[in-house]
C-alpha positions as CSV (number, residue, x, y, z in Angstrom):
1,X,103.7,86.9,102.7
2,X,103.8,83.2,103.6
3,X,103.5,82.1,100.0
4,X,106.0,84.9,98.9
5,X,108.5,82.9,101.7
6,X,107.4,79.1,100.3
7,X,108.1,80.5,96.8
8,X,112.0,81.9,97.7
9,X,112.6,78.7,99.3
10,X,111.5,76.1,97.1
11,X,113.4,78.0,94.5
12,X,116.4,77.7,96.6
13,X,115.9,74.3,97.2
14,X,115.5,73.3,93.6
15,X,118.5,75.3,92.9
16,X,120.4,73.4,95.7
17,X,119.4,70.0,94.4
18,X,120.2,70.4,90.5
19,X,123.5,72.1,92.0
20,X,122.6,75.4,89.6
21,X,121.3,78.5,89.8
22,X,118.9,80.2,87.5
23,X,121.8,81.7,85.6
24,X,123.8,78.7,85.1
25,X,126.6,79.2,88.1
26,X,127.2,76.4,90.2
27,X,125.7,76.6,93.8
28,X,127.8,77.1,96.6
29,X,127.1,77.8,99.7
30,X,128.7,80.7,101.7
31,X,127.9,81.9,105.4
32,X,125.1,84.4,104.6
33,X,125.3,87.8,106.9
34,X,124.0,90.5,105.1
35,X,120.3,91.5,105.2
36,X,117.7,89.0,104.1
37,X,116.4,90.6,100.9
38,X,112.5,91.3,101.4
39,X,112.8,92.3,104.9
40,X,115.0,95.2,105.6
41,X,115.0,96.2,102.3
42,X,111.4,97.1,102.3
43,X,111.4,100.8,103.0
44,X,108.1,101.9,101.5
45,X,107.7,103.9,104.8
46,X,111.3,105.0,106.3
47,X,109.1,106.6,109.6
48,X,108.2,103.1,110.6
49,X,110.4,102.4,113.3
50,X,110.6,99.4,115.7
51,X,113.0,99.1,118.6
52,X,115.3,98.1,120.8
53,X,117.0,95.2,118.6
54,X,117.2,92.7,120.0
55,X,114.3,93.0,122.3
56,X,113.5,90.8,125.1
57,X,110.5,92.1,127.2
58,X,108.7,94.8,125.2
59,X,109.2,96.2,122.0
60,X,108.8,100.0,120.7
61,X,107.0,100.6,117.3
62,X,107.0,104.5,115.8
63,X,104.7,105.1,113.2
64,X,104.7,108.4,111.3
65,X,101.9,111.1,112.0
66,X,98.8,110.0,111.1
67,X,98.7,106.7,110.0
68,X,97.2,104.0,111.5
69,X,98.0,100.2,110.2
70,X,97.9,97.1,111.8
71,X,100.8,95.9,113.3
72,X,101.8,91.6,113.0
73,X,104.4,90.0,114.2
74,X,105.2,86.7,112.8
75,X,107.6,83.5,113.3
76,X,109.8,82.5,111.2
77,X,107.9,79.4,110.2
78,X,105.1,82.2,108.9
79,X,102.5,82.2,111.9
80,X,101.2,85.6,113.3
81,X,101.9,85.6,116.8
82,X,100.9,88.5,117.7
83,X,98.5,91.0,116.5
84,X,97.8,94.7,116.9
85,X,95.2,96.4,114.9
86,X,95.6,99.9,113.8
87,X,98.0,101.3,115.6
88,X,98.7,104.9,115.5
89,X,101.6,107.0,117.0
90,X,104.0,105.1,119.3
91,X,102.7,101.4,120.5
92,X,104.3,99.0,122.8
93,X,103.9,95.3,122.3
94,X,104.5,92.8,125.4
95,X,106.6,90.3,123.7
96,X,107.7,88.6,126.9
97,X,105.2,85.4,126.5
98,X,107.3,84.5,123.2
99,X,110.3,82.5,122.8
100,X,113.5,83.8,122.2
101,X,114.1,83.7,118.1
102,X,114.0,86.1,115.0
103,X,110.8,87.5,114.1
104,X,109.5,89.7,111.6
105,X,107.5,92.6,112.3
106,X,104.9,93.8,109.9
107,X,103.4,97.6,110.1
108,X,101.4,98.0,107.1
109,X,103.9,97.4,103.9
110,X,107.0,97.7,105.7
111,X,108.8,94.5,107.1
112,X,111.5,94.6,109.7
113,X,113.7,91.1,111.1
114,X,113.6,91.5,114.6
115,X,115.6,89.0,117.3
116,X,114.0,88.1,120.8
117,X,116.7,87.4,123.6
């Protein structure tokens, strides 16, 4: 996933800097507020389900009946912070010790952004 993230952005970057992008349009830059592509678009699994958000304390993941995956959540700068291995049914994860920022949260193939207050 971290080379996936390294990829996108030195493509951006080159594309900044030669003031282009791969299909010839000039590159502008506009206030960005829809969804970051890779992260809530992944819905391999629609029963994974992570909540509240934002979270501040604890956070709430719902897996579907009878799976179990591991469940990672990283920072933005691509280090795992925090680490649950195969989680099954509901599991709660004590996110109080991390600082406030957007996360993503990784159960199995399914990626979710997720903001710490």
């Amino acid at each position: 996933m971290v080379l996936v993230l390294q990829a996108m952005t030195d493509n951006v970057r080159r594309q900044f800097v030669r003031d282009t992008t791969d299909s010839g349009k000039p590159f502008t830059y506009r206030p960005y507020s829809a969804p970051i592509v890779g992260l809530e678009s992944v819905a391999e699994q629609p029963s994974v389900k992570v909540y509240p958000n934002p979270a501040s304390d604890r956070l709430t993941v719902a897996l579907g009946e009878g799976r179990a995956v591991d469940v990672d959540v990283y920072d933005m700068r691509g280090y795992r912070v925090l680490h649950v291995a195969k989680a099954k049914g509901i599991t709660t994860l004590d996110i109080s010790a991390l600082p406030d920022g957007i996360y993503v949260v990784r159960c199995g193939n399914t990626m979710t952004k997720l903001m710490k207050k």
